[in-house]
Structures are given as C-alpha cells and as structure tokens.
VOPAGU-2260 file (C-alpha; in pm, 1 decimal, decimal comma):
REM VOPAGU-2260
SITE   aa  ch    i         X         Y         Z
SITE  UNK   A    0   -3363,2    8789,4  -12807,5
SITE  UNK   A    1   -3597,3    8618,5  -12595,2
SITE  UNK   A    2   -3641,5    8566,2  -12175,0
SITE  UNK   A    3   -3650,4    8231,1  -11969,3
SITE  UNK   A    4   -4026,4    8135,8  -11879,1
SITE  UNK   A    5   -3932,8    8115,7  -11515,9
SITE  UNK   A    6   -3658,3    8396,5  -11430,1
SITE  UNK   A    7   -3540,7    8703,3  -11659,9
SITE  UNK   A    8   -3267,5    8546,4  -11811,3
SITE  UNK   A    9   -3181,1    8592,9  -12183,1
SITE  UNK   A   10   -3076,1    8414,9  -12477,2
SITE  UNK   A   11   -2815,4    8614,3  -12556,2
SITE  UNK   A   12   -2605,7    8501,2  -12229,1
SITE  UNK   A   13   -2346,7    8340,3  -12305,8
SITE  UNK   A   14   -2370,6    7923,8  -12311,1
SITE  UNK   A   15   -2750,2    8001,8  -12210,2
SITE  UNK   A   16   -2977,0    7692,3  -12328,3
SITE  UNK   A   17   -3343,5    7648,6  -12307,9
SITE  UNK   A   18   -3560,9    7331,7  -12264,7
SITE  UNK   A   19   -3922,2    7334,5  -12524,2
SITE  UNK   A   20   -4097,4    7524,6  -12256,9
SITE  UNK   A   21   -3838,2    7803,0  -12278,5
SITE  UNK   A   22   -3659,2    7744,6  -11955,3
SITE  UNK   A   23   -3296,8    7850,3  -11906,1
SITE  UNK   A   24   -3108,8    7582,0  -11777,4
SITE  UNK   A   25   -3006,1    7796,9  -11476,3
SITE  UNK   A   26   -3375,7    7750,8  -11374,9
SITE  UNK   A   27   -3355,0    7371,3  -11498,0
SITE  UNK   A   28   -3098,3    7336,9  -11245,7
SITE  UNK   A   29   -3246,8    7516,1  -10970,0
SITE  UNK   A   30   -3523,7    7259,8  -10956,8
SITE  UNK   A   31   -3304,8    6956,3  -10979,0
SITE  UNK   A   32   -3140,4    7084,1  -10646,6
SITE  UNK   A   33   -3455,0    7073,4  -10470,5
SITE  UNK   A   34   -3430,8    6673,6  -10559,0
SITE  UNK   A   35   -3048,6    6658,2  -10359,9
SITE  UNK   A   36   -3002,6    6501,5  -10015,4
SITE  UNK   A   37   -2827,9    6797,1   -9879,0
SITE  UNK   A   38   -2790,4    6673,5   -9536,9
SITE  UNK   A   39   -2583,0    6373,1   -9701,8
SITE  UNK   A   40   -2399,1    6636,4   -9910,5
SITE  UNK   A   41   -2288,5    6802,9   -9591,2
SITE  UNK   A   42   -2143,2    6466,7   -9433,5
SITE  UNK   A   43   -1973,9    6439,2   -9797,7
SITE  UNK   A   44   -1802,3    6795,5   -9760,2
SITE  UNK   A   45   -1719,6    6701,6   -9394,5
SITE  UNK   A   46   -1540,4    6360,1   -9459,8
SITE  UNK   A   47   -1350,9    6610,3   -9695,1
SITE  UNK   A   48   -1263,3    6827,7   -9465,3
SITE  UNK   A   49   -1125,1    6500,2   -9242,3
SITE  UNK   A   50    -884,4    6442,7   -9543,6
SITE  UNK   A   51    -727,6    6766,7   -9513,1
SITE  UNK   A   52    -766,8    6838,4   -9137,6
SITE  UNK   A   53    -452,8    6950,8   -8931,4
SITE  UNK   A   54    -441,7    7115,7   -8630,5
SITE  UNK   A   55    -125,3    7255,2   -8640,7
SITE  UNK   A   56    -115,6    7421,2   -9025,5
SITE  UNK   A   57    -374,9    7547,4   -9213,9
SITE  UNK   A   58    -610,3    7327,4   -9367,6
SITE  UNK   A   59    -825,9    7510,5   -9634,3
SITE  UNK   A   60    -770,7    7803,2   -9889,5
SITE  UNK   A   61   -1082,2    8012,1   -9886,6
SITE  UNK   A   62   -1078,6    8300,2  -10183,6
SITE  UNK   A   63   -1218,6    8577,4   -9997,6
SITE  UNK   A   64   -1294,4    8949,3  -10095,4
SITE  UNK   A   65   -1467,6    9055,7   -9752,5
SITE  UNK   A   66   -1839,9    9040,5   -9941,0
SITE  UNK   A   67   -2121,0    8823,2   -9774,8
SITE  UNK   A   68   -2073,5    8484,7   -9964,4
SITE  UNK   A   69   -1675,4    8487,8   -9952,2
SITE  UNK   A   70   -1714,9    8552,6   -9549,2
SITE  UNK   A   71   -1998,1    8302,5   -9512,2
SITE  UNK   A   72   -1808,0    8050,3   -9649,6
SITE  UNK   A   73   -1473,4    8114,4   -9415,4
SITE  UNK   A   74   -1717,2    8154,7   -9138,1
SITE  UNK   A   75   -1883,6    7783,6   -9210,1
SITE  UNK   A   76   -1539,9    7600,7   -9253,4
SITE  UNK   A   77   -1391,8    7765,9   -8960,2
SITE  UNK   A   78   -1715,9    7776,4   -8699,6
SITE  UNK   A   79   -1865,6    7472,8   -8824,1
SITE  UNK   A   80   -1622,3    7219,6   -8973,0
SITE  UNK   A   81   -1293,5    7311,0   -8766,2
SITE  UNK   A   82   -1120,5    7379,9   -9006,7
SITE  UNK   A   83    -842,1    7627,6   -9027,3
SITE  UNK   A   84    -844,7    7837,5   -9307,5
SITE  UNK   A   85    -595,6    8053,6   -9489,8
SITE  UNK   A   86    -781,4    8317,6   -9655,3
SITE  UNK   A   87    -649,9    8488,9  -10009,8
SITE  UNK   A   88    -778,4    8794,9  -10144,1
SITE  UNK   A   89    -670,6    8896,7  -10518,6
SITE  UNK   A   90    -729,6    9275,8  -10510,2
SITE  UNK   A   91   -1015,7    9435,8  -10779,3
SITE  UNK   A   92    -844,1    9711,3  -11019,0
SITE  UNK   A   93   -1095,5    9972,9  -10814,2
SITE  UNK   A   94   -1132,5    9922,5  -10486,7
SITE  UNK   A   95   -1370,6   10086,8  -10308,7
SITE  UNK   A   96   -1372,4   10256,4   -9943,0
SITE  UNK   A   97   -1609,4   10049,4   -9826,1
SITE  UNK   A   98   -1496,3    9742,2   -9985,0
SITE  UNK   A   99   -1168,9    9819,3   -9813,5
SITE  UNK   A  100   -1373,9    9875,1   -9484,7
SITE  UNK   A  101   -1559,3    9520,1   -9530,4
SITE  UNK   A  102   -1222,1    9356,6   -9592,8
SITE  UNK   A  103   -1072,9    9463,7   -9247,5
SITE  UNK   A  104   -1377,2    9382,7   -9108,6
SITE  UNK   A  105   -1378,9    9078,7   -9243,3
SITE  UNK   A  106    -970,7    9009,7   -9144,5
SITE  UNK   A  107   -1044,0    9158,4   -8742,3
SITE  UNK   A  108   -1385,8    8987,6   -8708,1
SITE  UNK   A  109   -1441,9    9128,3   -8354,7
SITE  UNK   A  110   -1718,0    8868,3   -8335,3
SITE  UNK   A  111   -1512,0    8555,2   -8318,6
SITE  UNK   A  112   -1110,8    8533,5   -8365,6
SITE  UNK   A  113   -1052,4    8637,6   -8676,0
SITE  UNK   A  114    -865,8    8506,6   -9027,2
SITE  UNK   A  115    -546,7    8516,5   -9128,5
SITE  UNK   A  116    -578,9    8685,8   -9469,9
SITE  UNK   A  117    -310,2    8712,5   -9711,3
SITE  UNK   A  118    -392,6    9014,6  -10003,7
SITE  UNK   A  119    -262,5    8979,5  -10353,8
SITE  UNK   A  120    -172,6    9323,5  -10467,9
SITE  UNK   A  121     -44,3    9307,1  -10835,4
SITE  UNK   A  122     145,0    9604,7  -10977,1
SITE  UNK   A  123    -131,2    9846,9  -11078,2
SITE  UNK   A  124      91,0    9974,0  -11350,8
SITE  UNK   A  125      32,1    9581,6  -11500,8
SITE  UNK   A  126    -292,8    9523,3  -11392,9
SITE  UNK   A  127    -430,1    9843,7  -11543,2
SITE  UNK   A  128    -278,0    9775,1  -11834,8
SITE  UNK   A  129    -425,5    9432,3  -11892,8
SITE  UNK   A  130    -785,0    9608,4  -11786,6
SITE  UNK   A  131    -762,4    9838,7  -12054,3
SITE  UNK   A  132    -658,2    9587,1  -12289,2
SITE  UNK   A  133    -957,3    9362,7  -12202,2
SITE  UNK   A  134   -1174,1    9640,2  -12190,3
SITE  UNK   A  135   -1101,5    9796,8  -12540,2
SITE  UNK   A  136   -1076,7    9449,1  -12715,5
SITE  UNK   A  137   -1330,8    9276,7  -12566,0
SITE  UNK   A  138   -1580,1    9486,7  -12320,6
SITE  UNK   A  139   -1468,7    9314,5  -11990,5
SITE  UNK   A  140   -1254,6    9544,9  -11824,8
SITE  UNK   A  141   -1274,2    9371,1  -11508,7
SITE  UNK   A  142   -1138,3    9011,8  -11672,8
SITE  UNK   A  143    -786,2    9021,8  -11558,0
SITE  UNK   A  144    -969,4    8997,1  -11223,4
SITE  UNK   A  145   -1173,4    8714,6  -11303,5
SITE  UNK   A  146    -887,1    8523,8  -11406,9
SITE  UNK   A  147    -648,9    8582,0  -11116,5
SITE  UNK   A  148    -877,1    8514,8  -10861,6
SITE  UNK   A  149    -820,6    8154,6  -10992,9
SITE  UNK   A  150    -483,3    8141,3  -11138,9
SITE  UNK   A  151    -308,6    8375,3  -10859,9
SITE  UNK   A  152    -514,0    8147,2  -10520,8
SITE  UNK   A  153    -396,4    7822,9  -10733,1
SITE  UNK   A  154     -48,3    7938,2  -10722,3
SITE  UNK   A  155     -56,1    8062,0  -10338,1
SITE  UNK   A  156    -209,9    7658,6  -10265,8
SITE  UNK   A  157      71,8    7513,3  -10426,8
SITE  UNK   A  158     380,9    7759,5  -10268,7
SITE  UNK   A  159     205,5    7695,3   -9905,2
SITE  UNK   A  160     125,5    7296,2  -10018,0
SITE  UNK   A  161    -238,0    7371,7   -9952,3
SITE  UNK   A  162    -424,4    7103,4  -10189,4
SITE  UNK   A  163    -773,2    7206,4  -10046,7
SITE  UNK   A  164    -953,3    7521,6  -10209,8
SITE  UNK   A  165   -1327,9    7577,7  -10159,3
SITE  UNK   A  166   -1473,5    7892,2  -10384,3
SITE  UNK   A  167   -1830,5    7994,0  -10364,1
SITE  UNK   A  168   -2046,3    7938,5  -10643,4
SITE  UNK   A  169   -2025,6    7773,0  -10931,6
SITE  UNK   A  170   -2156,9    8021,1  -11197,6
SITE  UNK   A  171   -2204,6    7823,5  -11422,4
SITE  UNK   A  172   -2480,4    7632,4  -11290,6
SITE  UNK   A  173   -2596,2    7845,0  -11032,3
SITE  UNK   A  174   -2691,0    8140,8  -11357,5
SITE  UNK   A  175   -2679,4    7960,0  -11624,3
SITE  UNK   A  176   -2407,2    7808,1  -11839,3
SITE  UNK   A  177   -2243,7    7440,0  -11930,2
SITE  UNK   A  178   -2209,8    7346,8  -11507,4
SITE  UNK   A  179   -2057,3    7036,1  -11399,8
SITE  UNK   A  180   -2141,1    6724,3  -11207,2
SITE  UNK   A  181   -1860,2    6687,9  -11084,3
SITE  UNK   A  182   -1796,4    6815,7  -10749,6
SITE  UNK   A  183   -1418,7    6924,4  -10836,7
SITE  UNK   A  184   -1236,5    7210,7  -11047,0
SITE  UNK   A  185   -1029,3    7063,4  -11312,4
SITE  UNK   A  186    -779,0    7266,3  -11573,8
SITE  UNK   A  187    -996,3    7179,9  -11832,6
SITE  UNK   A  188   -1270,3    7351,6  -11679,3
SITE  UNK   A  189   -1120,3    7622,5  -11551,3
SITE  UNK   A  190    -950,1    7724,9  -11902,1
SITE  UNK   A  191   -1253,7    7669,9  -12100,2
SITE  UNK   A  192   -1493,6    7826,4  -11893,2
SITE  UNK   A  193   -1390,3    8073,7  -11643,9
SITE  UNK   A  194   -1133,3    8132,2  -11914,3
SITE  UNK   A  195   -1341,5    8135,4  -12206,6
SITE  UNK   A  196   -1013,7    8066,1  -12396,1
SITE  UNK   A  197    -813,6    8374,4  -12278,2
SITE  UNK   A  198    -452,8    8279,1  -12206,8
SITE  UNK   A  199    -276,5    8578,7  -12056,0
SITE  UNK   A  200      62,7    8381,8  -12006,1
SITE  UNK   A  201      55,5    8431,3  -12391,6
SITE  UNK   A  202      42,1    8816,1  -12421,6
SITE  UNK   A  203     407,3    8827,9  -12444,1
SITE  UNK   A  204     398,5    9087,6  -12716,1
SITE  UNK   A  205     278,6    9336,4  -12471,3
SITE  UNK   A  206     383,5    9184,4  -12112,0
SITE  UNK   A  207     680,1    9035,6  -11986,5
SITE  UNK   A  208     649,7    8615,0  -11868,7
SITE  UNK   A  209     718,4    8803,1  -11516,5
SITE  UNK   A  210     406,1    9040,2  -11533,8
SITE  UNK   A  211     165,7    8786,3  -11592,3
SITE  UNK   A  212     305,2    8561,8  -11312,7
SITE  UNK   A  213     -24,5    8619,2  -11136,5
SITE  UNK   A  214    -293,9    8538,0  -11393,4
SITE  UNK   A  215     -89,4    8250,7  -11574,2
SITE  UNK   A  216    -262,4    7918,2  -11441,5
SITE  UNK   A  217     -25,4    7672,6  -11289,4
SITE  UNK   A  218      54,6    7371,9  -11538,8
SITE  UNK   A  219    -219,0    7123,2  -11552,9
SITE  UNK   A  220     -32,5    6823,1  -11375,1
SITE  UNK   A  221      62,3    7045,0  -11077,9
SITE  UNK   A  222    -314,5    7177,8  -11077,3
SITE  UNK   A  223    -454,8    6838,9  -11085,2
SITE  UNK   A  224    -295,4    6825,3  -10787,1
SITE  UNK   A  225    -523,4    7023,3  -10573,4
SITE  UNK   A  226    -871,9    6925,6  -10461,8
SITE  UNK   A  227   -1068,7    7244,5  -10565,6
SITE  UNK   A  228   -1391,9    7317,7  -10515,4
SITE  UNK   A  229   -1694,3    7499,0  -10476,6
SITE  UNK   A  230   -1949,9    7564,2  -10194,3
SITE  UNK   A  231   -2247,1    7570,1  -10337,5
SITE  UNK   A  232   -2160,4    7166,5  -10437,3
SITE  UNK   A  233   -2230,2    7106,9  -10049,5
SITE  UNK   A  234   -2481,8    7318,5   -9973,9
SITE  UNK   A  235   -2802,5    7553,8  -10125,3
SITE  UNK   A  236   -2666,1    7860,5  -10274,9
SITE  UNK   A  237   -2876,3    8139,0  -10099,9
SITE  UNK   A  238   -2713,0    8512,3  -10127,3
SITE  UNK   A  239   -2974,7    8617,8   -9812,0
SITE  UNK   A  240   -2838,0    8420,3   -9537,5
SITE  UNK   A  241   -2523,0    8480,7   -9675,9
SITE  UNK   A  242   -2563,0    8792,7   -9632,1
SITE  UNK   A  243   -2694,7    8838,3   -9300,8
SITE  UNK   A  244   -2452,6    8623,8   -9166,3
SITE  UNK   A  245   -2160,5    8827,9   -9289,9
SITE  UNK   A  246   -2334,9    9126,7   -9139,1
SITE  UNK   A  247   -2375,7    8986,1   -8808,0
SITE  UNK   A  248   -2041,3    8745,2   -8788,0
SITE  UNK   A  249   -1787,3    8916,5   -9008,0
SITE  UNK   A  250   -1934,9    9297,2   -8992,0
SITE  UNK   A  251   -2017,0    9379,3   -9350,6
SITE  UNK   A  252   -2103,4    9714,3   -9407,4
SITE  UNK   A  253   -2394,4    9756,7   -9744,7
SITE  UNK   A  254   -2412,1   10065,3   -9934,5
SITE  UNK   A  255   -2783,1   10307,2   -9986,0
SITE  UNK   A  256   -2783,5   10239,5  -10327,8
SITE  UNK   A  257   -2565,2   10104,4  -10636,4
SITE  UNK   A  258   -2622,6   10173,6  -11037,7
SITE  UNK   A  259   -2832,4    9917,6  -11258,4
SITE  UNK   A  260   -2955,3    9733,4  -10970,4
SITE  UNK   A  261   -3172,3    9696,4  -10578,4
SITE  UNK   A  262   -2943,4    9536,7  -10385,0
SITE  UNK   A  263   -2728,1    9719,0  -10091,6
SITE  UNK   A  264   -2440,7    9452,5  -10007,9
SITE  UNK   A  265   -2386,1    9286,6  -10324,2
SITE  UNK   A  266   -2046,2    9335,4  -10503,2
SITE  UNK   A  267   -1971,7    9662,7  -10357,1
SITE  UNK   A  268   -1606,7    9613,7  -10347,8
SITE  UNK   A  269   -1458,6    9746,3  -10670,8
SITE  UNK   A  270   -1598,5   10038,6  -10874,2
SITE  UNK   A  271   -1519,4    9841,8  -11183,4
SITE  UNK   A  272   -1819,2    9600,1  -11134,5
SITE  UNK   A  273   -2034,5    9846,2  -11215,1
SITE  UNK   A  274   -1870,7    9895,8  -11574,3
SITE  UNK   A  275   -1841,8    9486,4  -11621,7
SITE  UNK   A  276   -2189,4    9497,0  -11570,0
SITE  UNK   A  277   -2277,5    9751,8  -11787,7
SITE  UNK   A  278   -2048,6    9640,4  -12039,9
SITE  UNK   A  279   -2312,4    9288,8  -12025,4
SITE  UNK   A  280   -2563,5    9517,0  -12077,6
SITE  UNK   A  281   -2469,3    9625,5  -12401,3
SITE  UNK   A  282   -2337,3    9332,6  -12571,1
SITE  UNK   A  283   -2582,4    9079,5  -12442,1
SITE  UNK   A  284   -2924,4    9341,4  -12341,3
SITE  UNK   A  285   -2871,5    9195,3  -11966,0
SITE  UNK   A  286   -2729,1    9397,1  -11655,7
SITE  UNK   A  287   -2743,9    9413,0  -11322,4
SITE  UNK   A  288   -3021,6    9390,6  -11231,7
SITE  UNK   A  289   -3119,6    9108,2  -11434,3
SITE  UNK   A  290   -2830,4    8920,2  -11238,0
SITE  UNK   A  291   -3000,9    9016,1  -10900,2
SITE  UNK   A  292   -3364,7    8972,7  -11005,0
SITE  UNK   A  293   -3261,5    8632,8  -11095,1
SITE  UNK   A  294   -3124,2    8552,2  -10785,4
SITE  UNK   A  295   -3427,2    8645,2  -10577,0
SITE  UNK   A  296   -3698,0    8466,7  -10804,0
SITE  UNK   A  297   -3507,8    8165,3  -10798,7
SITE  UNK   A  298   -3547,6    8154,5  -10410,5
SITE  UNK   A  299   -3870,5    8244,9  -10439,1
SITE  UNK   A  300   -3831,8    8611,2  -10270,5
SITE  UNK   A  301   -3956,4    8776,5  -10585,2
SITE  UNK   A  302   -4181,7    8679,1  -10858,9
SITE  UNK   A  303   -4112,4    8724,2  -11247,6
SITE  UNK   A  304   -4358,7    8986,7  -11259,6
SITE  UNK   A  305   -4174,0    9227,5  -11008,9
SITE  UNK   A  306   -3813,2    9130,8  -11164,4
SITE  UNK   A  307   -3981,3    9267,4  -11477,5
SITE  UNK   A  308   -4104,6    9596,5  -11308,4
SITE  UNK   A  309   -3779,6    9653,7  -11135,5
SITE  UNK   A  310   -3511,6    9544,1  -11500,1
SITE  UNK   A  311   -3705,5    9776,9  -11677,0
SITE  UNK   A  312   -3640,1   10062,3  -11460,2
SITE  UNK   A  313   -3278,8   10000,9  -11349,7
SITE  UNK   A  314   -3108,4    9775,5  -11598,9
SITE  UNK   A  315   -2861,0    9944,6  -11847,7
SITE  UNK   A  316   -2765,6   10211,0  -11610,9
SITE  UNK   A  317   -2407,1   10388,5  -11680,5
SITE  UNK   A  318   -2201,7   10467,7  -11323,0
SITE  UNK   A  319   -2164,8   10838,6  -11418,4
SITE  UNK   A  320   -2042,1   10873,8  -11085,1
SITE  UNK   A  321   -1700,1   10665,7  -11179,4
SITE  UNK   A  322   -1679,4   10779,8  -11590,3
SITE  UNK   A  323   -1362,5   11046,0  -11447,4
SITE  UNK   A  324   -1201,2   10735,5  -11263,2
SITE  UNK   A  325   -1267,9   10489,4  -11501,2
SITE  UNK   A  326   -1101,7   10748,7  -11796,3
SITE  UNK   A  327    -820,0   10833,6  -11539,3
SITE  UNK   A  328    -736,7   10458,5  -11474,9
SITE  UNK   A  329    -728,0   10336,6  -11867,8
SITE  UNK   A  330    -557,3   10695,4  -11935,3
SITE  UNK   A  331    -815,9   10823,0  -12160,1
SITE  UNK   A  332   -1033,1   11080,6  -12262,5
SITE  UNK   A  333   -1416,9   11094,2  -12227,1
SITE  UNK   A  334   -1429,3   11056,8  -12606,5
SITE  UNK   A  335   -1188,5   10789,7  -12619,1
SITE  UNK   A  336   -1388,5   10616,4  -12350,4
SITE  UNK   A  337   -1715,6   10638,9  -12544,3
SITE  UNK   A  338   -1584,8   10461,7  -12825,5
SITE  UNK   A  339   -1489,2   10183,8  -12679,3
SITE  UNK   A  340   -1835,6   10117,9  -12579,1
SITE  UNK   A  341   -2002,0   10230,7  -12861,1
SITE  UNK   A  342   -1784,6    9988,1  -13069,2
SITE  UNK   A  343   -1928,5    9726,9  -12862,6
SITE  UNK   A  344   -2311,2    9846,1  -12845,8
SITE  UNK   A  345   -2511,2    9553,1  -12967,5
SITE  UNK   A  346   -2710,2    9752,7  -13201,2
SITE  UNK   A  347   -2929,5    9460,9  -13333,5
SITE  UNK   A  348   -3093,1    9432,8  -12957,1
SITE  UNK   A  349   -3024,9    9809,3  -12860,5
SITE  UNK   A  350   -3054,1   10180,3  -12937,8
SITE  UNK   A  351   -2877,0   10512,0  -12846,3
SITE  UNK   A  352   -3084,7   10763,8  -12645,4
SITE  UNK   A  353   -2977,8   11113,6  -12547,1
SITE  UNK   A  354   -2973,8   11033,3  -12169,7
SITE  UNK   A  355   -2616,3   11023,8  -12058,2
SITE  UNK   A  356   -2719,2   10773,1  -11746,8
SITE  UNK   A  357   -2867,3   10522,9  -11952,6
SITE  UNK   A  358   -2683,5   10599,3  -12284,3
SITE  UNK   A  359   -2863,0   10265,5  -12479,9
SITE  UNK   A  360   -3209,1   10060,8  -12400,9
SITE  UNK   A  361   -3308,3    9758,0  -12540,4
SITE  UNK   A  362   -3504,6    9797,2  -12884,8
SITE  UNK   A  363   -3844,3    9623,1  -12721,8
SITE  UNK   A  364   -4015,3    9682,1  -12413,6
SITE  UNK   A  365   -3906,8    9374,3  -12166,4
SITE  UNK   A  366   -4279,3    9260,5  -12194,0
SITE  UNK   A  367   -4228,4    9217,5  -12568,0
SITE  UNK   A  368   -3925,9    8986,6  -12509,3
C-alpha cells in the first residue's frame, strides 16, 4: 500500500493508477482541468440546455438529495440557465433528521420559488433486505443506494419523457478511477462502473422481477435514449461554493461533527454513509477522511501535510453511535454484526486493537506509506 505524491489517495482504491512520479490519476486529472476553457464549456452546457428548453413542461431531471452539490446544481439550471427542473430524490436506507430537514428545505426554498421534488421511497422491507445482502457479501451496505439513484431517476426520465438528466460529479475522474471524455452517460458506463458488474434485476433467487423494479437499469436502447450527464463536465467541481450556496439559497442545515472525518455539511443525510465509509476503510485502509482531505488539497485549501495530520487522527473511525440501528435494520445481533466486518478486515494492510471506536488501524504509520 502506498499514497499519491500530491493528495492522500491510495493504491488500494479501486481502478486507482499512478503516473512514474507516483501521482494518482485523480490528481493527473485535476491539473488537466486547469488547461479547459470553462467559459466555452458553459456556452456548451447552455446550447444544451436550448435543446431541451420548454416553457411549459419540465425541462431537466436533477437527482437531488437536499445536500450542497445536489441543490447547487438545481439552483444553477433553474437561476441561471432557465431551465425548469424536475427534481428526483431516491431515499438512503437511513435517513437522518437532519437530512430530512435539508430535504424540505431544499423542496420549500423560502429564498426563491422552490422545486418540484418527486421522492422515491422503495419498500423498506426490500430495500433492507438488499442492504444486508450487499453488506454481508460484499462490505457495501449502502450499494442498493448507489445503484438506484441511477437506475430508479433513469426510469422516472423515461415515464415523464424527460431525455435530459444532469448528476453532479463524475467520480470517477473527479477521485480517481477509469473517467471518461466523453461528456455523456452511456449503459456501458454506467453498468461497468457505477455498477462494478452488480446486476440486481438478476437476484431472482431471493427477490421477485417486481422488487427490483427500482434498481434494474432500463434496457440499453431505451437508455441510449436520454442525454445524461454530469455537472462537473461544464463546470469546476468545488464542494465549498457548493456548499455555501446551498446554505444561503436552498437553507442547508450542517451538523457539529460526523465520525472518520472534519467536515460539517457533507453527506449528512443517511446514517448508513458512515458504515459505507468505514466499510472502505477496512478493505481498502482509506475512509473518510481521506475522501475529504482529498477534496480540499486538490483545491488548494489544505496541504498534504495537514491531510496527513488530520487521516491519522480521524480515519477508520466506527459510528458507535448507529451500531444498535445498524444491527436493528439488518436484524442482527452485535456479534453477528462484528463478523461481517471482521470477515472483511483487510488484515494484510490492518490490525485489530481493543478500542471499540476505532476497532482496526492501518499496520504503518501514514508517514511510512
């Protein structure tokens, strides 16, 4: 296990690669960004908006969850490119009272005129069964999630003939991972990489065809029919002014303080992110607060020196706060719960410890990696 030169990413991320002077192309493609014309970008994304634009329908589908990028980018295509858009939440297994809060917030907008929001509410009895089947085979408990917030906002595009979806980020390129030129989602992408080859439609054996309706991606000629795409194609990613933005436009509400990382209105939506990210932590030795350091030495808010100071006190952090809930909602017992993530304990970058909040640390100090 080794660290990118230039941020704290490590090689054990998944599709991570690293140039001869160790950088991880998440960095690599931070720097060619600074080289894009993003003033002709933004005429680009607004001659695409004139494709779609109607002033009598909606226009746009904008995946929101009521968190600072999803609102920033509803506020931008409504406020600043006209358009009109219909906004589509798929709801986390967990849901939080604040992440609740932010959603109304979000929907009312007593700054402006609000969204119309439609909320995808699966049936929890299906939903937590798929998260505990993702969890206990595979450490991502909060997958099913991941998946429907593309498969379930594809379907809603097509049922309302919406062809035009704009997402935030694309991960992939934005963290590091095989990203795209293109400027467009296609199946292919979408299955192999968002995916990562998981094809719920196929767990017949433990789901009906009519449970998995939401997180079975439409077929790939009817998907190729949409023009998907992402945000950050059009403009800089940067999670700050996202953030204040959706504070002062669309009132979201931060919390003091969340497990494994600094930040106060990141991801505070679902109680479950804190276990996905823990669950990175130990199979791959990175957490949250890798993710976040990242994020703020890239835009040049922190340096790698600091992201080291603060990863090696708050990365790898359990949420002993949520252990009842999180037994409660996959129906097991503490000891149950335990194995499951001991099973999944990368042992060969980790070791136990006694200390029930941080119940494995990486084998070398960060400095050593």
């Amino acid at each position: 296990m080794h660290r990118c030169e230039k941020c704290l990413n490590t090689s054990t991320r998944p599709r991570i690669e690293f140039d001869k002077q160790g950088v991880c192309n998440g960095c690599q493609r931070a720097e060619q960004k600074k080289t894009i014309d993003w003033a002709e970008r933004w005429k680009q994304l607004e001659k695409l908006c004139d494709k779609f634009r109607h002033a009598d329908r909606w226009n746009v589908i904008v995946p929101v969850s009521g968190g600072k990028d999803s609102s920033y980018v509803a506020y931008r295509m409504k406020h600043d490119l006209g358009m009109n858009p219909l906004c589509v939440t798929f709801s986390p297994p967990m849901p939080t009272d604040i992440g609740r809060q932010n959603l109304d917030n979000f929907r009312n907008s007593g700054y402006d005129s609000g969204y119309d929001l439609i909320e995808i509410r699966p049936n929890p009895d299906v939903y937590r069964r798929l998260c505990k089947k993702m969890f206990i085979e595979q450490a991502r408990s909060k997958f099913p999630f991941v998946i429907g917030i593309g498969t379930a906002v594809s379907r809603v595009a097509l049922n309302f003939d919406i062809p035009f979806i704009i997402w935030g980020e694309e991960g992939e390129s934005e963290y590091g991972g095989k990203g795209t030129s293109g400027d467009f989602i296609t199946w292919e992408y979408m299955t192999k990489f968002y995916h990562e080859g998981n094809d719920l439609s196929k767990w017949t054996d433990e789901f009906t065809p009519t449970e998995l309706q939401w997180w079975t991606l439409p077929e790939k000629k009817d998907f190729d029919t949409l023009s998907a795409t992402w945000w950050s194609k059009w403009e800089p990613w940067d999670d700050e002014l996202h953030k204040q933005v959706a504070i002062d436009k669309c009132g979201l509400k931060g919390t003091p303080a969340q497990t494994g990382t600094f930040t106060t209105h990141s991801q505070v939506d679902d109680m479950m992110q804190d276990l996905l990210m823990y669950e990175c932590f130990i199979k791959f030795g990175f957490g949250r607060a890798t993710a976040d350091c990242n994020l703020a030495i890239k835009a040049g808010r922190m340096t790698r020196e600091q992201g080291l100071e603060i990863v090696q006190k708050l990365d790898g952090e359990f949420p002993l706060q949520y252990l009842y809930e999180y037994c409660d909602y996959f129906d097991m017992e503490p000891n149950e719960f335990w194995e499951v993530i001991n099973n999944h304990a990368n042992l060969d970058i980790l070791k136990p410890t006694e200390d029930s909040s941080r119940p494995y640390i990486l084998k070398e100090t960060l400095n050593d990696i």
